[in-house]
C-alpha positions in Angstrom: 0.0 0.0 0.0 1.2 3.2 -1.1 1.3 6.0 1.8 -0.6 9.2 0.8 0.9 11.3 4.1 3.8 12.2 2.5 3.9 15.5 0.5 5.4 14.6 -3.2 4.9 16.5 -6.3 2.1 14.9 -8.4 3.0 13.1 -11.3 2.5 14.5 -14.6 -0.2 12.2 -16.7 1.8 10.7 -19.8 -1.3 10.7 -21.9 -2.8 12.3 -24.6 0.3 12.1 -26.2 1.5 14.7 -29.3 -0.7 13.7 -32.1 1.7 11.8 -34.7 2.5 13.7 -38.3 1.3 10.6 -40.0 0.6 7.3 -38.7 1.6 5.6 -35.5 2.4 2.3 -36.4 2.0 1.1 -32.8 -2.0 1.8 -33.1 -2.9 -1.4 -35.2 -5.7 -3.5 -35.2 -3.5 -5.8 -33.1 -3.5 -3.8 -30.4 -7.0 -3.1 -30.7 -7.5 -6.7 -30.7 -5.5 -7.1 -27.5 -7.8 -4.2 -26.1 -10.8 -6.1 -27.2 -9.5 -9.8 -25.5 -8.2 -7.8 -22.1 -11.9 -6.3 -22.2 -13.3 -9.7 -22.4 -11.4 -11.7 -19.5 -12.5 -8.9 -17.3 -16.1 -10.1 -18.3 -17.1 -7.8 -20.9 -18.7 -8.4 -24.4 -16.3 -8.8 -26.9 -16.5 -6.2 -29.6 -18.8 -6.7 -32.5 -20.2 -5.0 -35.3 -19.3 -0.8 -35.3 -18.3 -1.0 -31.6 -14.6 -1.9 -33.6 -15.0 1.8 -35.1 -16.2 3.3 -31.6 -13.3 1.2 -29.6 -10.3 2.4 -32.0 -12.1 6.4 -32.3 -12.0 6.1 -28.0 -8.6 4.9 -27.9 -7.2 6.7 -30.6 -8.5 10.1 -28.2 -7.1 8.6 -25.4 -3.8 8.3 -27.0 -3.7 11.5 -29.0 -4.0 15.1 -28.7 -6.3 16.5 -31.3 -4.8 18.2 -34.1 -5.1 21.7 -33.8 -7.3 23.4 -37.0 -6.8 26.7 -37.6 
């Protein structure tokens, strides 16, 4: 158990990360896969249908800042 008495600067969240110039190739469909099978062992529904388009959109703003439009 961690102790919370102590005073400690908070740590800095490492996400969303810089959106990438083109793309990432870490963010694959195997990794949205793995996503999908962790998702199920902790007794959710496995993906199906659109909900592949809705998990990789969710992730893919998790991971990334949004490009700025000006």
């Amino acid at each position: 158990m961690t102790d919370t008495t102590t005073t400690s600067t908070p740590q800095q969240p490492a996400y969303p990360l810089p959106a990438p110039g083109s793309n990432d190739p870490r963010f694959t469909y195997g990794l949205l896969f793995d996503i999908a099978d962790v998702l199920q062992r902790n007794g959710f529904p496995r993906p199906a249908g659109t909900d592949w388009a809705d998990l990789m959109a969710a992730l893919g703003r998790f991971l990334y800042q949004s490009k700025e439009t000006s």
